[in-house]
FIGUFI-678357 format. One record per residue: residue number from 1; residue in three letters; x, y, z of N, C-alpha, C in turn. Coordinates in nm, 2 decimals, decimal comma. Layout:
// residues N
<tiza i="NUM" aa="ALA" n_u="X" n_v="Y" n_w="Z" ca_u="X" ca_v="Y" ca_w="Z" c_u="X" c_v="Y" c_w="Z"/>
...
This chain:
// residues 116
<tiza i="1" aa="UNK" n_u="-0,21" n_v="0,13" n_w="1,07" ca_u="-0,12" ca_v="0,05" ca_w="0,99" c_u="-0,02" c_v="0,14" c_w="0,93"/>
<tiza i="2" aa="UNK" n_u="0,13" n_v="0,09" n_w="0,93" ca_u="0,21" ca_v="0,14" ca_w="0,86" c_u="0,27" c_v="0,04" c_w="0,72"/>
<tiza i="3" aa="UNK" n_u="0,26" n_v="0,10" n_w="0,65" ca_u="0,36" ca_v="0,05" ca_w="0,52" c_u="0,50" c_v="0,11" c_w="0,50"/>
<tiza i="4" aa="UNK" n_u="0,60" n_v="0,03" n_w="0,45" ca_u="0,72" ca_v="0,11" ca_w="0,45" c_u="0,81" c_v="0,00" c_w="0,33"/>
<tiza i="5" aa="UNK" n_u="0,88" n_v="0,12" n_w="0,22" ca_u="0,90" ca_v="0,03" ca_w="0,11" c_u="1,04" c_v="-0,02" c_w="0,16"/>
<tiza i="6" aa="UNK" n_u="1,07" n_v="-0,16" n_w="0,08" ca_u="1,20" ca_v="-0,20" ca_w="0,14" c_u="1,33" c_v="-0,13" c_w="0,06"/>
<tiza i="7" aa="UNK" n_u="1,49" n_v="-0,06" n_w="0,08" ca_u="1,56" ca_v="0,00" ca_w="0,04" c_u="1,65" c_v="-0,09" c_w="0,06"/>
<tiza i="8" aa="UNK" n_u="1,78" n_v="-0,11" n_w="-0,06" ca_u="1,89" ca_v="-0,16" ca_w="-0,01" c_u="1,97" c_v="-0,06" c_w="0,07"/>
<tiza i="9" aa="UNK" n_u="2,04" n_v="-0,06" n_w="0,20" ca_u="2,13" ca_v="0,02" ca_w="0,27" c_u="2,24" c_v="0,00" c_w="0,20"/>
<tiza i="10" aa="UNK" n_u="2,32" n_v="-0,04" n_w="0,13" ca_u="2,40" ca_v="-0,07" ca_w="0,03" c_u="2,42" c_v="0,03" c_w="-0,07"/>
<tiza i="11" aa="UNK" n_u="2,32" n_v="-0,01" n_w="-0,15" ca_u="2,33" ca_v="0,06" ca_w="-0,32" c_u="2,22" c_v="0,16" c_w="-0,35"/>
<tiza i="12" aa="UNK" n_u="2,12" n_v="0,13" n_w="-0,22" ca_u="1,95" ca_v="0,20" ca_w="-0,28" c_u="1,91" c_v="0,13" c_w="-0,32"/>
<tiza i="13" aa="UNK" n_u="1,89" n_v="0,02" n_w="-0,41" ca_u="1,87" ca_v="-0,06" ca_w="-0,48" c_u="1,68" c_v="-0,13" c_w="-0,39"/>
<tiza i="14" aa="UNK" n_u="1,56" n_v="-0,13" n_w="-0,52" ca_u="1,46" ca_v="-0,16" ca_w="-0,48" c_u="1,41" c_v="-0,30" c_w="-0,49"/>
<tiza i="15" aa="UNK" n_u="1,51" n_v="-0,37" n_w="-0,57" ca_u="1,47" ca_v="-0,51" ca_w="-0,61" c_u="1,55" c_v="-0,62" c_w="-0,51"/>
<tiza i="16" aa="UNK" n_u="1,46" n_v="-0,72" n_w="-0,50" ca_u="1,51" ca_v="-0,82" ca_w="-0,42" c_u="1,50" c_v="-0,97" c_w="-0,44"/>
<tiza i="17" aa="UNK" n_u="1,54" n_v="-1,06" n_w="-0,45" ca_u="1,53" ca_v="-1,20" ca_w="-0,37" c_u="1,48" c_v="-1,23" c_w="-0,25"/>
<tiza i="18" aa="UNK" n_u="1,39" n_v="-1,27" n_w="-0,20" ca_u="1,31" ca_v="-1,32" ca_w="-0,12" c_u="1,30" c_v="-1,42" c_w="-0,04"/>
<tiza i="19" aa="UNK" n_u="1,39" n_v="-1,47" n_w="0,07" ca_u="1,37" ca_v="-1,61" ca_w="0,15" c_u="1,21" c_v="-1,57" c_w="0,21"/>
<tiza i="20" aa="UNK" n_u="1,08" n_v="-1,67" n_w="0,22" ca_u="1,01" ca_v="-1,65" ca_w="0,34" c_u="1,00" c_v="-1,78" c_w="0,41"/>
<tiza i="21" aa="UNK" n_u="0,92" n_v="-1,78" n_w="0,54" ca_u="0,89" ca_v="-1,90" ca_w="0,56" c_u="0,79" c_v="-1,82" c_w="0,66"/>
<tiza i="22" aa="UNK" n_u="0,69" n_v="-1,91" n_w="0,75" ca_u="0,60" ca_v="-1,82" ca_w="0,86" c_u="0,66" c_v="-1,75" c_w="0,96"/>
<tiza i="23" aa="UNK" n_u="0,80" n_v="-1,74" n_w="0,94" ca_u="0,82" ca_v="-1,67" ca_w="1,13" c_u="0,96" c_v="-1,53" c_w="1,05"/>
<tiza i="24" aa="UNK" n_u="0,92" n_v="-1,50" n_w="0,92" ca_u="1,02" ca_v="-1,47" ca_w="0,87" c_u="1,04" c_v="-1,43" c_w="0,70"/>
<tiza i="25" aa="UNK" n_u="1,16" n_v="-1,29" n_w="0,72" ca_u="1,17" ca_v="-1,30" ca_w="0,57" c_u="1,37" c_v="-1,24" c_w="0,55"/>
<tiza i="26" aa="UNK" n_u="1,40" n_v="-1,27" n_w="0,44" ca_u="1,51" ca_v="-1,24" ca_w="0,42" c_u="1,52" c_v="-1,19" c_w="0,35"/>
<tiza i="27" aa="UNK" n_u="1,57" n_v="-1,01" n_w="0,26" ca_u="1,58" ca_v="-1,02" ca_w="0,13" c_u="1,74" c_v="-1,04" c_w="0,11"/>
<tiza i="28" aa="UNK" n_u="1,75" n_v="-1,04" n_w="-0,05" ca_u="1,91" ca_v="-1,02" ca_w="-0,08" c_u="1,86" c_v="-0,91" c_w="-0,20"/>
<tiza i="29" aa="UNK" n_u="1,94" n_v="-0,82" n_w="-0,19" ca_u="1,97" ca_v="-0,68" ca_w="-0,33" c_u="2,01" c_v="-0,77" c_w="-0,45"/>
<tiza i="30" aa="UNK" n_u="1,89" n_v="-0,75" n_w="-0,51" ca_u="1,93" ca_v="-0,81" ca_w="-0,67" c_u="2,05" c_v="-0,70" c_w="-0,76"/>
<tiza i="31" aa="UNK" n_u="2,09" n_v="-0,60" n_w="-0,71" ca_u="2,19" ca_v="-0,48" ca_w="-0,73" c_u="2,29" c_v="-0,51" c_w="-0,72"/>
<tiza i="32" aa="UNK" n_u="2,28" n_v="-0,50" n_w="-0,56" ca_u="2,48" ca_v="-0,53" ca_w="-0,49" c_u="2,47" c_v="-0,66" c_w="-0,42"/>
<tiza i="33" aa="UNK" n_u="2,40" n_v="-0,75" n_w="-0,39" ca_u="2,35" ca_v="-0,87" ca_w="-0,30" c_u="2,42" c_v="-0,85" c_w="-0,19"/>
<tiza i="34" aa="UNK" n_u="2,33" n_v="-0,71" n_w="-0,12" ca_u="2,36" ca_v="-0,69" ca_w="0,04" c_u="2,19" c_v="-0,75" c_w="0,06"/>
<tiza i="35" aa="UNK" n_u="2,22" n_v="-0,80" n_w="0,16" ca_u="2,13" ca_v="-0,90" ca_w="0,29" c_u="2,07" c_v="-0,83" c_w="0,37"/>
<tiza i="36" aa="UNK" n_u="1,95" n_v="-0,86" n_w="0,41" ca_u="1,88" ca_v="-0,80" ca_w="0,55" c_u="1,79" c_v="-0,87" c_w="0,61"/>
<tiza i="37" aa="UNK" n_u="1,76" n_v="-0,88" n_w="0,71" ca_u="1,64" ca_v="-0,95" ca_w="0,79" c_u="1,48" c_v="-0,85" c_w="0,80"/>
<tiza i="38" aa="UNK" n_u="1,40" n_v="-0,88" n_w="0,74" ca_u="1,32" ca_v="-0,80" ca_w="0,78" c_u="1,22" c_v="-0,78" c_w="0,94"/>
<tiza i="39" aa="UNK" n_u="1,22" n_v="-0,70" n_w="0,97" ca_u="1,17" ca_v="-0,68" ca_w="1,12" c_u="1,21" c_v="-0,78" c_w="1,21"/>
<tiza i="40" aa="UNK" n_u="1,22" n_v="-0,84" n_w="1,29" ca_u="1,24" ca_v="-0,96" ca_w="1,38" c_u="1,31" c_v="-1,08" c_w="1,34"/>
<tiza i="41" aa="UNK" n_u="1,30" n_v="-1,08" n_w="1,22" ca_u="1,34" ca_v="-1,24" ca_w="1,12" c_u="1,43" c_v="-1,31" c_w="1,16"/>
<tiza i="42" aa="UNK" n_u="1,54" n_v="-1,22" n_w="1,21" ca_u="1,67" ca_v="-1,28" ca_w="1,25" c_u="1,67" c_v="-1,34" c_w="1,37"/>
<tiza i="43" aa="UNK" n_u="1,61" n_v="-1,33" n_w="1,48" ca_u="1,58" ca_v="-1,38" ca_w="1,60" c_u="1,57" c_v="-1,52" c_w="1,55"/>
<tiza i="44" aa="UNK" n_u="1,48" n_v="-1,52" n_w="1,45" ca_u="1,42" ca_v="-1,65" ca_w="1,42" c_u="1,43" c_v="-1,78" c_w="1,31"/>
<tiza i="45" aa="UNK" n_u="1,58" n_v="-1,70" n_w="1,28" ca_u="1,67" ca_v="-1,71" ca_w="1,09" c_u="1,72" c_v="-1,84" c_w="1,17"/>
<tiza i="46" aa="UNK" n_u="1,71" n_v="-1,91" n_w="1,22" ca_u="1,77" ca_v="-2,06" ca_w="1,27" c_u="1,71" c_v="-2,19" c_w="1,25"/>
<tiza i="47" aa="UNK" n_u="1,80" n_v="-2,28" n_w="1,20" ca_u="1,71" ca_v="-2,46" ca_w="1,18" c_u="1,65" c_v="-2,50" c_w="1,32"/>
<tiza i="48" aa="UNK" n_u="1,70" n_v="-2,43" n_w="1,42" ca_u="1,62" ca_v="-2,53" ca_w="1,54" c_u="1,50" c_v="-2,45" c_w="1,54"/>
<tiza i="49" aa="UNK" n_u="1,44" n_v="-2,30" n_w="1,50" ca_u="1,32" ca_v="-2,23" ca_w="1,48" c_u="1,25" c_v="-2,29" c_w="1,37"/>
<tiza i="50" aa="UNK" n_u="1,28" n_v="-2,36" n_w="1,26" ca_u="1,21" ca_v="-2,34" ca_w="1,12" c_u="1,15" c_v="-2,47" c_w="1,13"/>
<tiza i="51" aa="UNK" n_u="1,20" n_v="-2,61" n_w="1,22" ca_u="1,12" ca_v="-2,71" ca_w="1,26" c_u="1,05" c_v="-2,79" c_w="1,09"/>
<tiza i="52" aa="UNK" n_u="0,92" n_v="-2,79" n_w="1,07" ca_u="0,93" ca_v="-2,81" ca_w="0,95" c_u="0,89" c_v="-2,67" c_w="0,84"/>
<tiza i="53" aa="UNK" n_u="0,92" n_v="-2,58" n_w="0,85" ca_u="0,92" ca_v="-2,44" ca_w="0,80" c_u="1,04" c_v="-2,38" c_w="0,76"/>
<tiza i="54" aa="UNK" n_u="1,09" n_v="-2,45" n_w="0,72" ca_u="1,24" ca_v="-2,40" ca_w="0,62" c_u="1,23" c_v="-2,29" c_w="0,49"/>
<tiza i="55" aa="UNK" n_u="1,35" n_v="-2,21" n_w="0,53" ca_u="1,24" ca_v="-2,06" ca_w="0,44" c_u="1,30" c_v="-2,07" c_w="0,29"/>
<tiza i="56" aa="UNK" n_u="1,22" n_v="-2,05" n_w="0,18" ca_u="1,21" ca_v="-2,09" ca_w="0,06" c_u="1,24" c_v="-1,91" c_w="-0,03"/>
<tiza i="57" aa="UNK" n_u="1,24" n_v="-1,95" n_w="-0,15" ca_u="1,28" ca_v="-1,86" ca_w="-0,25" c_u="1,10" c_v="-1,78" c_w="-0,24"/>
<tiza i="58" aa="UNK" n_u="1,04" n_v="-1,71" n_w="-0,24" ca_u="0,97" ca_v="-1,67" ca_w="-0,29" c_u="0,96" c_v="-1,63" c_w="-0,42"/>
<tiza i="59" aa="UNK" n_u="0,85" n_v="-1,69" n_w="-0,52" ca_u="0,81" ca_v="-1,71" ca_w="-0,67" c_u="0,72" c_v="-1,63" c_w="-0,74"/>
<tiza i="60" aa="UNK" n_u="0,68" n_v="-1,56" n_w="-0,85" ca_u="0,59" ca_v="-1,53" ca_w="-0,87" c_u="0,54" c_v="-1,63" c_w="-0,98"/>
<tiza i="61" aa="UNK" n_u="0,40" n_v="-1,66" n_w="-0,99" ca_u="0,35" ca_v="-1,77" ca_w="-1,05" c_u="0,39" c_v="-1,75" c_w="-1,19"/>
<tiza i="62" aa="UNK" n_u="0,42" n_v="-1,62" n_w="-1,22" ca_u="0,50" ca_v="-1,64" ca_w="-1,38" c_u="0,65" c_v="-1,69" c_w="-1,40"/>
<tiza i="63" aa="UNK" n_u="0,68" n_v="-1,78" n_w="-1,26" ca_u="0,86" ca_v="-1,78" ca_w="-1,23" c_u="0,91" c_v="-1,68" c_w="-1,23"/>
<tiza i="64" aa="UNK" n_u="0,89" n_v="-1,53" n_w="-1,17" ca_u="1,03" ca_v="-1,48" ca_w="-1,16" c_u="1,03" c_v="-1,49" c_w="-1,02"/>
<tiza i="65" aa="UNK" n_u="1,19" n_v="-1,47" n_w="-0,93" ca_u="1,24" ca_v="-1,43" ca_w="-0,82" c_u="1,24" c_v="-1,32" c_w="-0,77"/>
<tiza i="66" aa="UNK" n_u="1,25" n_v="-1,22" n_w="-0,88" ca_u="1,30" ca_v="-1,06" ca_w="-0,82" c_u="1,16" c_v="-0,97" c_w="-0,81"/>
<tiza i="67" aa="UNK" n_u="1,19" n_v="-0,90" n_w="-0,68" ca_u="1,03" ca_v="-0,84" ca_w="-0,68" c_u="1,10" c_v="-0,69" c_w="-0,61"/>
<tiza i="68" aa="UNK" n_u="1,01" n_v="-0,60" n_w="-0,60" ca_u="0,99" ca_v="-0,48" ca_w="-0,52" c_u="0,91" c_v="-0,52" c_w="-0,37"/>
<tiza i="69" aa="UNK" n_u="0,96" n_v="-0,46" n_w="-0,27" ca_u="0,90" ca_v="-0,57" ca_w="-0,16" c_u="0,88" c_v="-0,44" c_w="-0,06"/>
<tiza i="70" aa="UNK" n_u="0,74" n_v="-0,43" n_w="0,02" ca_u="0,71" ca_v="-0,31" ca_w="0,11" c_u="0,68" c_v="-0,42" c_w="0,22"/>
<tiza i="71" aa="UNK" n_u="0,67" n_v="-0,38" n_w="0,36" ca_u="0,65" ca_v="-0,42" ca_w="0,50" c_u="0,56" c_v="-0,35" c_w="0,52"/>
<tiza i="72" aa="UNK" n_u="0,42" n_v="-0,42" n_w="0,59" ca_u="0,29" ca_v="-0,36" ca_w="0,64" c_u="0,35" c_v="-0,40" c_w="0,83"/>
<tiza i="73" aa="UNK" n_u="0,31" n_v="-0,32" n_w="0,88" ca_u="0,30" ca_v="-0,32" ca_w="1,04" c_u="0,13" c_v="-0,29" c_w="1,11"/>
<tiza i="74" aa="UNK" n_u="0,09" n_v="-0,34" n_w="1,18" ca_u="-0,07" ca_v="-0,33" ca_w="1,20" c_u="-0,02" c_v="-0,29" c_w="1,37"/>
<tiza i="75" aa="UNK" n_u="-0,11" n_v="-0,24" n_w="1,41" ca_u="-0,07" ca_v="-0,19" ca_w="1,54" c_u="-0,19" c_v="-0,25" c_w="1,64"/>
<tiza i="76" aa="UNK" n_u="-0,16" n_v="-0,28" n_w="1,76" ca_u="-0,28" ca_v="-0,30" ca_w="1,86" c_u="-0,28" c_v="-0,22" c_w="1,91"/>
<tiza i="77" aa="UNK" n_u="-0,40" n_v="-0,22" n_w="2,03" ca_u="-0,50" ca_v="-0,10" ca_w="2,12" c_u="-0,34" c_v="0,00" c_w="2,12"/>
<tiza i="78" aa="UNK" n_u="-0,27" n_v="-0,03" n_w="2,23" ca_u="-0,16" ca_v="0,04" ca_w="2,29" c_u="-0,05" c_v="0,11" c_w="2,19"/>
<tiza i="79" aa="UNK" n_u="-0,04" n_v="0,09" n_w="2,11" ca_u="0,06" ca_v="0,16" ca_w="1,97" c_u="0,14" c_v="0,05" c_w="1,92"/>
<tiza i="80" aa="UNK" n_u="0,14" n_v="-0,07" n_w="1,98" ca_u="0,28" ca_v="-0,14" ca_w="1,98" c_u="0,25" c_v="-0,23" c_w="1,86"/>
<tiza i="81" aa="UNK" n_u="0,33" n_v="-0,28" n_w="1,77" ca_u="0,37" ca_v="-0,40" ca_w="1,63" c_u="0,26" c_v="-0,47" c_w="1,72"/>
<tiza i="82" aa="UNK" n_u="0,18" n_v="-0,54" n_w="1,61" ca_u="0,10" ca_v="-0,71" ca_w="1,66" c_u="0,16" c_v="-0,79" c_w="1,56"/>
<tiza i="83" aa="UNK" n_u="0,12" n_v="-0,71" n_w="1,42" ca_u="0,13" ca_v="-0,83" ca_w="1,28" c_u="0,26" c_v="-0,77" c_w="1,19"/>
<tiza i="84" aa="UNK" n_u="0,31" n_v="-0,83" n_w="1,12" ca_u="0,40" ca_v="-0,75" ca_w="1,02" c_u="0,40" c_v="-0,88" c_w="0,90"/>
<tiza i="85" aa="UNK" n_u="0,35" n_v="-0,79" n_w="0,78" ca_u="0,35" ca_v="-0,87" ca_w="0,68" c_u="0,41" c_v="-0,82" c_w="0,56"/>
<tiza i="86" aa="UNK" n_u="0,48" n_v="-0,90" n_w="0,46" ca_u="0,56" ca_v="-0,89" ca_w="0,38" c_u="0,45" c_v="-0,88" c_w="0,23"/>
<tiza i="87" aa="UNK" n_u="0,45" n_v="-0,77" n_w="0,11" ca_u="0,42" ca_v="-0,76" ca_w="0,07" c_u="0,56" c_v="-0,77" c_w="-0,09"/>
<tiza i="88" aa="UNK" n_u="0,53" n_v="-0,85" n_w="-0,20" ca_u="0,60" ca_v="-0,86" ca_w="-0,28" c_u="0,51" c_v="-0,82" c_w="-0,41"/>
<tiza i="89" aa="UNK" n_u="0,60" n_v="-0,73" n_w="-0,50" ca_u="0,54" ca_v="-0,71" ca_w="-0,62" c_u="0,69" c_v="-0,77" c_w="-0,72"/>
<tiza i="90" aa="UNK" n_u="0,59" n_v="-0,85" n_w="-0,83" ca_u="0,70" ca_v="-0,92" ca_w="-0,92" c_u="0,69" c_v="-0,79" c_w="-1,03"/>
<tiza i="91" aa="UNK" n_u="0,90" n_v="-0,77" n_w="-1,08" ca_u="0,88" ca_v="-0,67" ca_w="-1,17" c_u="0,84" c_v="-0,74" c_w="-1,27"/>
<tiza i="92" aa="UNK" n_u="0,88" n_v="-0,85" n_w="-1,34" ca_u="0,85" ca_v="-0,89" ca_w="-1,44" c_u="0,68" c_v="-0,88" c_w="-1,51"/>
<tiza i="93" aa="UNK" n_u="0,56" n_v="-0,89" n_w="-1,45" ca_u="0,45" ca_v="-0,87" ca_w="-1,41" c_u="0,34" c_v="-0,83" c_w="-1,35"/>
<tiza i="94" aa="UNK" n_u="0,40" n_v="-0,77" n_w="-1,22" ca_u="0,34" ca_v="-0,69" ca_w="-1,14" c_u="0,25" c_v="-0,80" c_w="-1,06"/>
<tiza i="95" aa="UNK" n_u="0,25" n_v="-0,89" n_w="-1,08" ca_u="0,16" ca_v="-0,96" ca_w="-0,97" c_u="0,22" c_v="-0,93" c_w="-0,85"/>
<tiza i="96" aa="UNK" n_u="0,11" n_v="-0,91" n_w="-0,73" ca_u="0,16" ca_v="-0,87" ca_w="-0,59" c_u="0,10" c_v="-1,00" c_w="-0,46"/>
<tiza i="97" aa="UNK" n_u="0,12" n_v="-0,97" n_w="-0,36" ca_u="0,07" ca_v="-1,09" ca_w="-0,26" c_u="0,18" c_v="-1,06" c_w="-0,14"/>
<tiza i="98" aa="UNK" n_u="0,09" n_v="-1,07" n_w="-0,08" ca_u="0,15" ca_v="-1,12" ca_w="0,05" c_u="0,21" c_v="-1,23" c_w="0,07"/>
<tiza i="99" aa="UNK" n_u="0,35" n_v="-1,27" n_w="0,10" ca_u="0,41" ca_v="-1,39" ca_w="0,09" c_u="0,41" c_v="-1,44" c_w="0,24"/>
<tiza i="100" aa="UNK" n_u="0,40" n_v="-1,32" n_w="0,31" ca_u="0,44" ca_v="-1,38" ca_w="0,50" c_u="0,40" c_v="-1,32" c_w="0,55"/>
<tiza i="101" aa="UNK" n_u="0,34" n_v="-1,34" n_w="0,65" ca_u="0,30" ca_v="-1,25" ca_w="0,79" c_u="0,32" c_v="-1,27" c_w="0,91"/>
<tiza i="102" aa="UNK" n_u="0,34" n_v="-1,24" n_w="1,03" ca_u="0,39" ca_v="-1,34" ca_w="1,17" c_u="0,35" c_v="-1,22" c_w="1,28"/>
<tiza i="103" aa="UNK" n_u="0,27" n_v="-1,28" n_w="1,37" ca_u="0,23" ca_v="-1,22" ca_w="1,48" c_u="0,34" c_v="-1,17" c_w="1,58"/>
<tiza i="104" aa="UNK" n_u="0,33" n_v="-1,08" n_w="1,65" ca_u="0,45" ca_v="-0,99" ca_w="1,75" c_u="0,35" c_v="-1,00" c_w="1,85"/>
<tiza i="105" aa="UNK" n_u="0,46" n_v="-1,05" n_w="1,98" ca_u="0,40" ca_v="-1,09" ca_w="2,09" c_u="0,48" c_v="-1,06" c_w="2,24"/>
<tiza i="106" aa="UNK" n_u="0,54" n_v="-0,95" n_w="2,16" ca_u="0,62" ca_v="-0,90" ca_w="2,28" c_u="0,64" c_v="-0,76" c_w="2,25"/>
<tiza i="107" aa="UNK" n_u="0,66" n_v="-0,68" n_w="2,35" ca_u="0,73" ca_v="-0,54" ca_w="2,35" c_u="0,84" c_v="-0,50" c_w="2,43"/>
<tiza i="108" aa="UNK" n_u="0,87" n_v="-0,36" n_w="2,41" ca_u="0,85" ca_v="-0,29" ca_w="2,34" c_u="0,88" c_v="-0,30" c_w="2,21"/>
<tiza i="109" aa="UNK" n_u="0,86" n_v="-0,23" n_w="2,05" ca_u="0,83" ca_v="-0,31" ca_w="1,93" c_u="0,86" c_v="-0,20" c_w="1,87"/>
<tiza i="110" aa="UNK" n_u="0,90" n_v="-0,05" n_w="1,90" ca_u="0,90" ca_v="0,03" ca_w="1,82" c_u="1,07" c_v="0,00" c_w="1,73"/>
<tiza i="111" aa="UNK" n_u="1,12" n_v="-0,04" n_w="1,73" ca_u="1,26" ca_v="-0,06" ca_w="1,65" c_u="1,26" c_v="-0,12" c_w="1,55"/>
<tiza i="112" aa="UNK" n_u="1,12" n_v="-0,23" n_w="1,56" ca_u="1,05" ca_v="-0,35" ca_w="1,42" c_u="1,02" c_v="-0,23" c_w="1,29"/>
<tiza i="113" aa="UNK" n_u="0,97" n_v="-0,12" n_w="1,36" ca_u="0,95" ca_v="0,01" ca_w="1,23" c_u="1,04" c_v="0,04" c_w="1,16"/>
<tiza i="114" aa="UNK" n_u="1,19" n_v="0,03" n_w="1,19" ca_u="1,30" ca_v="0,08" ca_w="1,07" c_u="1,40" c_v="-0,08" c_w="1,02"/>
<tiza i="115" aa="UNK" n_u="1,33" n_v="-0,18" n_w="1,06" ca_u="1,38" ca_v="-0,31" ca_w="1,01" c_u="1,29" c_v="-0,40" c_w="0,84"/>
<tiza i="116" aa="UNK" n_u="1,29" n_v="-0,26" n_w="0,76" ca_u="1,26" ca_v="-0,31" ca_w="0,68" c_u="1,35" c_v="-0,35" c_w="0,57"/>
């Protein structure tokens, strides 16, 4: 398994806004509100993909939006991405959770490693 924290390419900036839905995540820089897709997301950032899975704000149960957000990558037998899941920590409270995760079912995958 790899972990890797998410950075704004923008400002640096560690805090985010959070779209998820199951096939997908999106942050926005709570900083400079520069945009990114995390790992594959964008492939799949479309209404004819989200079916009834339309991707929502991610919350922390105390209501805030803005979190610090790390990407877990799990690897199968061969080295390649299987799982990648989205880890969120709320600053306001520190509660953390996993908001999304989505199976990888194709290769080669090593590129999904710097799409955080």
């Amino acid at each position: 398994m790899k972990i890797a924290p998410c950075v704004c390419a923008g400002c640096g900036g560690r805090v985010f806004f959070v779209l998820v839905n199951a096939s997908g995540a999106e942050r926005d820089c709570s900083g400079c509100g520069s945009r990114a897709f995390i790992a594959d997301s964008e492939e799949y950032w479309n209404e004819d993909s989200w079916e009834d899975d339309e991707p929502g704000a991610a919350e922390c149960p105390c209501g805030s939006e803005e979190f610090e957000a790390a990407v877990a990558f799990s690897f199968g037998n061969g080295g390649a991405v299987r799982w990648v899941s989205v880890g969120l920590r709320c600053i306001e409270d520190g509660f953390c959770g996993v908001y999304t995760d989505w199976k990888i079912d194709y290769g080669p995958t090593d590129h999904l490693l710097t799409m955080v």
